[in-house]
N, C-alpha and C positions, 0 to 999 in steps of 0.2 A: 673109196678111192681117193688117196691125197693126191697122189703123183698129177704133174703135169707135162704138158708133151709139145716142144717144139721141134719143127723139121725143118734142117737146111737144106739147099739145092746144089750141095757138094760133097766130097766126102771128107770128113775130119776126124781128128785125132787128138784134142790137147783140148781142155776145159781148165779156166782156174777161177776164182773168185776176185773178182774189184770190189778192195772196199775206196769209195769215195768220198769226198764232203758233201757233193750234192746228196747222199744218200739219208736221209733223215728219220728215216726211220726202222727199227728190230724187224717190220716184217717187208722192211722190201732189201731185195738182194739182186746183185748183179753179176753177171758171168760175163767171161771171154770165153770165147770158140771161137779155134782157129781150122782152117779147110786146108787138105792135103793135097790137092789135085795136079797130076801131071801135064793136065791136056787143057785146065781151064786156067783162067785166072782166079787167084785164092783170095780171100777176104778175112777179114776177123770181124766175128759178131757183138755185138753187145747186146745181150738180153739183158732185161728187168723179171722178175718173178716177184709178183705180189702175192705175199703169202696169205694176207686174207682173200683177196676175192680168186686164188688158186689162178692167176694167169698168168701167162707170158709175153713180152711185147719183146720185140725190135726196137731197140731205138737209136740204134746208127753199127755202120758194117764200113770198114777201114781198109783199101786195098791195101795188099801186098803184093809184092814181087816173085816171091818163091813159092814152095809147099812147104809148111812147117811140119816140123818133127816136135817142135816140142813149145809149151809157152809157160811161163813161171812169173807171178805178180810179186811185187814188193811188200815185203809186210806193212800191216796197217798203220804202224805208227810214224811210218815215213812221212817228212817233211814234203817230200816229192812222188807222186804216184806212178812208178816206174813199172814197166813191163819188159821181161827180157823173151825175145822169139828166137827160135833157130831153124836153120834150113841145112843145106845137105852142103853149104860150104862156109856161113857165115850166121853170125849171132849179132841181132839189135835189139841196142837197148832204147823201147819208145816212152819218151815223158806223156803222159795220158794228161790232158789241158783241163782248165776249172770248168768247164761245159764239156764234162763229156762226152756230149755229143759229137766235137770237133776230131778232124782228124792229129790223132797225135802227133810230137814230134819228135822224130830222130834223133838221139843229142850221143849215138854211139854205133859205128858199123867194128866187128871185130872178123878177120876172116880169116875166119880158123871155123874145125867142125866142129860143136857144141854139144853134148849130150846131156848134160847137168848143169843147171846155172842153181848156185846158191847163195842166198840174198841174205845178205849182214842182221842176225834174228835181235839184233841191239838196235836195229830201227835206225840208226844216223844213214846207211843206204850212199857214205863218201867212197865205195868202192863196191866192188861185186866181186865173186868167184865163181868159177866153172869150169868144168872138165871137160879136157878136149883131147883125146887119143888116153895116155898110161898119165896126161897131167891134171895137177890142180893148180888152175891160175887165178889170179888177182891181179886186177885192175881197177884204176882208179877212178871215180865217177867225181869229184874234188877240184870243180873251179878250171880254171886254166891248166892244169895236168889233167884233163877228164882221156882216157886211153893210155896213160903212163902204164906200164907193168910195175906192180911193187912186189910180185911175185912168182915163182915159176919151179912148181914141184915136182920130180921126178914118184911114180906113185908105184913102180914096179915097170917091167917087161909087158903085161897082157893091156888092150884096152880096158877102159873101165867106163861100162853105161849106167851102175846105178851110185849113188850117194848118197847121203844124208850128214847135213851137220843136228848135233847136238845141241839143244835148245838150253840148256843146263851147263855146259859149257862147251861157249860157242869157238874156241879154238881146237876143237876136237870134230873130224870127220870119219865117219863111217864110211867103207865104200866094199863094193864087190870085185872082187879078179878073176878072169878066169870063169868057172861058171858056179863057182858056188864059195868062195874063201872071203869071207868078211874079214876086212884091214880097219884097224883105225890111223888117221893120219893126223900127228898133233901139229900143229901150225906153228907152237911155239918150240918145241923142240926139236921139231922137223925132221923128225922121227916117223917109219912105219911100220907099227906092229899088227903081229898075225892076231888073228881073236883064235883062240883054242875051243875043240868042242868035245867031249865025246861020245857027242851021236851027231850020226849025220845030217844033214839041213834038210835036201830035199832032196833023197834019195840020189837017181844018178843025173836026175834034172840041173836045169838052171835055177840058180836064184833073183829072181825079176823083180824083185822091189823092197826097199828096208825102210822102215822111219822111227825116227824114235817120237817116245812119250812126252807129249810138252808137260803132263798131270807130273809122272812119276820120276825120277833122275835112275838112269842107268836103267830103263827099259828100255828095247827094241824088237821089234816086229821087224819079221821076214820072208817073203813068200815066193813061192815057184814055178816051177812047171807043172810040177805035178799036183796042183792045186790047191794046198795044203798054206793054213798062214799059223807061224810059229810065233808067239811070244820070250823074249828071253829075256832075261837080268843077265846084263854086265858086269862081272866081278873084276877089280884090279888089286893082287896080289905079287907084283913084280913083274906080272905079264896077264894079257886080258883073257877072259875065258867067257862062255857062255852055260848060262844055267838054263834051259828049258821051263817055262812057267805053265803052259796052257800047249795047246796042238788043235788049230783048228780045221779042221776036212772042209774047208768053205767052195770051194769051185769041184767042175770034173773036169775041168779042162785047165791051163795055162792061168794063174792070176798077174795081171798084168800091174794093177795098182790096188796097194792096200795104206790106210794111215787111218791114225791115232785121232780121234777125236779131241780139237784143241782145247778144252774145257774139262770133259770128261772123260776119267780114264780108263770108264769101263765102255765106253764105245769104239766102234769102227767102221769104218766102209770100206768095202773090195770091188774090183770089177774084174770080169773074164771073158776069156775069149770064147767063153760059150755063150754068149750075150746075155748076162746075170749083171744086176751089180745088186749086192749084198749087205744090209747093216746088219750088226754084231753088238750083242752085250755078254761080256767075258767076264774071269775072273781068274785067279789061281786054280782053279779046279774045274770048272764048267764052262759052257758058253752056249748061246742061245742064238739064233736066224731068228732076228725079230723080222723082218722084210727081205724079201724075195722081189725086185723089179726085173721081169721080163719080158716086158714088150719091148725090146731092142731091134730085135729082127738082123743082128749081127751082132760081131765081136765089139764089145765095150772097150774102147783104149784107154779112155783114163777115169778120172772120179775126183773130186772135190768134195770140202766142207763149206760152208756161208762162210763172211768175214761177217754179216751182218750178227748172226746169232749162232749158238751151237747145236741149233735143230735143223738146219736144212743142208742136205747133201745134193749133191748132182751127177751128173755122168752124159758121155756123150759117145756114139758108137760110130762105126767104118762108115755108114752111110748116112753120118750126119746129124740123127735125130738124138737130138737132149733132152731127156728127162729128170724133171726138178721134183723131190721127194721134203717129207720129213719125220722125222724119230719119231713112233705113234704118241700122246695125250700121256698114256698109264704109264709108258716106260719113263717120260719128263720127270712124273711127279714123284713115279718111285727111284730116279737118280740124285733127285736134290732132296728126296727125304733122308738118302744114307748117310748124302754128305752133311748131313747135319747133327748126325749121329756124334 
């Protein structure tokens, strides 16, 4: 048994990894969980997971105002350890302090609805983007202009809840319309093209989550309702299309989050609404359920990777309880044998 198991005394929905400077070392790791509750007042957690001695601590819970729907950290290389929250009518961005044990601070209220914040993958972290109804905006995070709009992009007619920018390049976003029609949206030409397929995504379901590859350029993952998580290649030939790589049958129910392992690019994690969260070792032809976490005891809303190292993933479900996993021993050794290949 790796897995570790912390319980909150609310219900949550949004887990993401802090990486810190107080964090000193590959096996300790830090999470945020944030609580969704109607009727109580919500907190955000800060766990520690010590990877050697398998435990979990508390070490400081930060009120909030609202229920959050969603929470997204700042890449690690930022100068500034930023956090952006949302709730059901506004998005802040909180500076996380050199004791993070302290409560952070406020340095952005934006009110407007949030669905998607996506944080500048070039690390300078002088502005943010997010999606909020059919747009994708930009705003300034930049000294005395910090809430300037430098941006405001019409993204279609339908709302758009899922996104993803491109790691490979960062002026270029992915996004879903509708319930299943992958767009990319280029920032510099500001332009929005359709992705072409010819097979269906996910039958006549929704498409609930896409991320691309930080390992490979022009791969993306994409998954559903109907449970299924697709790999494709992105081809551009005068207009973008989708090539199918792999097809994985990974949930029986709804996958609500799936992403790419930031190191390795034959790993993955999923979670579902049938209280599963899943890692995956794939390829162009096969793929493998190396772990099965099931003691959830409800639907899994989100999933993480460590910023600390690329072995430990997390998850956290409707009633709160996070559990902290990692990649078993053989599969480590036998992913950095290949890549040595």
């Amino acid at each position: 048994m790796t897995s570790c198991v912390y319980g909150l005394d609310l219900q949550a929905n949004s887990i993401c990894s802090l990486y810190h400077e107080s964090t000193n070392s590959q096996e300790t790791h830090k999470f945020l969980i944030s609580s969704c509750s109607f009727s109580n007042e919500n907190k955000i957690h800060l766990l520690e997971f010590d990877e050697r001695n398998k435990s979990i601590e508390c070490t400081s819970v930060w009120p909030v105002k609202q229920a959050i729907s969603g929470m997204w950290t700042s890449p690690a290389l930022s100068s500034k350890i930023l956090v952006a929250t949302a709730s059901s009518n506004e998005m802040n961005i909180l500076n996380v302090q050199e004791n993070s044990c302290s409560e952070p601070k406020t340095i952005l209220t934006v009110s407007k609805r949030v669905s998607k914040v996506l944080w500048d993958l070039e690390g300078l972290q002088n502005e943010v983007k997010f999606i909020s109804g059919n747009k994708l905006i930009q705003v300034s995070l930049d000294g005395g202009k910090i809430g300037d709009e430098k941006g405001n992009y019409n993204l279609g007619s339908e709302e758009v809840h899922v996104a993803a920018l491109d790691p490979h390049h960062p002026s270029l976003c992915a996004f879903v319309r509708g319930t299943s029609q992958i767009s990319i949206f280029d920032m510099r030409a500001k332009s929005v093209n359709d992705v072409t397929s010819v097979y269906p995504l996910h039958g006549f379901g929704k498409t609930t989550a896409i991320d691309f590859s930080p390992s490979n350029p022009n791969e993306l993952l994409s998954a559903g309702t109907d449970g299924t998580i697709l790999i494709h290649d992105i081809r551009f030939d005068g207009k973008y299309t989708l090539e199918r790589k792999c097809a994985i049958p990974s949930h029986e129910h709804t996958v609500r989050r799936a992403l790419f392992n930031p190191f390795h690019k034959e790993l993955l994690v999923s979670c579902s609404s049938e209280q599963t969260m899943k890692l995956f070792e794939f390829n162009n032809k096969s793929f493998n359920c190396l772990k099965c976490v099931d003691e959830f005891g409800d639907s899994v809303m989100d999933t993480c990777w460590s910023s600390s190292n690329p072995w430990v993933f997390a998850g956290v479900s409707f009633n709160g309880k996070v559990i902290i996993d990692t990649v078993p021993n053989d599969t480590k050794m036998q992913v950095l044998l290949d890549e040595k290949k």
